[in-house]
N, C-alpha and C positions, 0 to 999 in steps of 0.2 A: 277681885270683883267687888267691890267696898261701893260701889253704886249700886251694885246689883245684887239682887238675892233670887233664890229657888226655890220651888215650891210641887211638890210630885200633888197631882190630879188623875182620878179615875174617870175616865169618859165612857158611860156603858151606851149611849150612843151609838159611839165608834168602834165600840167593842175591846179596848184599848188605855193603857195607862200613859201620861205625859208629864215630861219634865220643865218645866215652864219658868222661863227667866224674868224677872219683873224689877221694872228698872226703880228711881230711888222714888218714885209717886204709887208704884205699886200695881203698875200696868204692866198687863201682858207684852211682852215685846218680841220674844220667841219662844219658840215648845219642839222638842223633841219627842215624837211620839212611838210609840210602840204600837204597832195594830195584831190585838190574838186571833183577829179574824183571820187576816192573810199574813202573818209572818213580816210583815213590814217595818222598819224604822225611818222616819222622816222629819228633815227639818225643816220649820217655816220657821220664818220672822215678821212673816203679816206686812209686808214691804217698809219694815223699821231699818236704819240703817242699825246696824248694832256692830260694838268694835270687836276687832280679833279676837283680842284675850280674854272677852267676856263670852264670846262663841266657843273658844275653845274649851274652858273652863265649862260651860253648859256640857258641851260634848260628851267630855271627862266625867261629869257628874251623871249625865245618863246612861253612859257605861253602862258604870256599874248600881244603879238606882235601878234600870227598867229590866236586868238580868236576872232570870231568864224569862221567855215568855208563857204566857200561864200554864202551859200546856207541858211544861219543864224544857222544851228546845231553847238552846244559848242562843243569845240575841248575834251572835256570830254567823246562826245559819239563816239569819233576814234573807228573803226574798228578794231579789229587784224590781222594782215594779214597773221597769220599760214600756 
């Protein structure tokens, strides 16, 4: 990921902590977020195209970055949010 870099953000907003990938100017380009409100994890990319291996490498890193959520539940038992 040598274009890109990571950056964890607290969004009390949203009730929720995000793993946010920013490309080489240092723009948002996707975020992986966490919600401790409902038990959620979701990812945007802000309609950026962003390639595989820098998605999956995001992925990867919010693993285990956003684990677990505040409440101590593993980001494993995420909600779906159909």
């Amino acid at each position: 990921m040598s274009r890109f870099a990571t950056q964890i953000a607290s969004d009390v907003i949203r009730n929720g902590l995000g793993v946010e990938l920013l490309d080489s100017t240092g723009e948002i380009i996707a975020e992986v977020f966490r919600s401790d409100a409902n038990h959620t994890v979701n990812l945007s990319t802000f309609g950026n195209d962003v390639p595989l291996h820098a998605m999956e490498e995001l992925i990867k890193h919010a693993r285990v970055a956003l684990d677990p959520f505040e409440d101590g539940t593993p980001l494993t038992a995420a909600a779906d949010e159909r």
